[in-house]
C-alpha positions as CSV (number, residue, x, y, z in Angstrom):
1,X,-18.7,-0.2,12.5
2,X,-15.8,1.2,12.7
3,X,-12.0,0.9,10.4
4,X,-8.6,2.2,12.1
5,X,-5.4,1.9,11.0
6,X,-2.5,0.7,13.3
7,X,-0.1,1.4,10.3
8,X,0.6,1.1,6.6
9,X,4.1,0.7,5.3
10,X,7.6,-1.4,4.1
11,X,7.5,-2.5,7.6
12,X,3.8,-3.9,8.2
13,X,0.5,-3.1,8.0
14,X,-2.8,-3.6,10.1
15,X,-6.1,-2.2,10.5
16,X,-8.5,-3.1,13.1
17,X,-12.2,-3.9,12.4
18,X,-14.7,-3.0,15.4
19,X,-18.4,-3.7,15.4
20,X,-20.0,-3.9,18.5
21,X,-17.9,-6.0,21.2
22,X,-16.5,-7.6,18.1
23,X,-12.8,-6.8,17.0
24,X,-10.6,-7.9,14.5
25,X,-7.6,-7.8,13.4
26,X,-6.6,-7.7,9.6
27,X,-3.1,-8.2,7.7
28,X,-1.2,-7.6,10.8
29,X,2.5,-7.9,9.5
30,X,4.3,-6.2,12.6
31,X,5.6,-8.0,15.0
32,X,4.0,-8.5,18.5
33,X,5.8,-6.0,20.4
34,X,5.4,-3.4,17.8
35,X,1.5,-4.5,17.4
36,X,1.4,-4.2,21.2
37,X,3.0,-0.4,20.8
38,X,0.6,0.9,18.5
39,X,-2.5,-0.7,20.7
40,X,-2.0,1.2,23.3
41,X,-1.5,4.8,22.1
């Protein structure tokens, strides 16, 4: 299993949740585009 953190902040948070092929998202308060943004780096 594995936990990492897209962000933590005033402007959002998420972490992402991986197990396997399984992943999920939790308490993702940015907005798409910015969600998007951190994804892919």
């Amino acid at each position: 299993m594995r936990f990492a953190s897209l962000g933590s902040g005033s402007k959002g948070n998420a972490t992402l949740v991986q197990a396997g092929a399984t992943c999920v998202m939790i308490d993702c308060g940015f907005s798409l585009k910015e969600t998007e943004a951190r994804l892919a780096r």
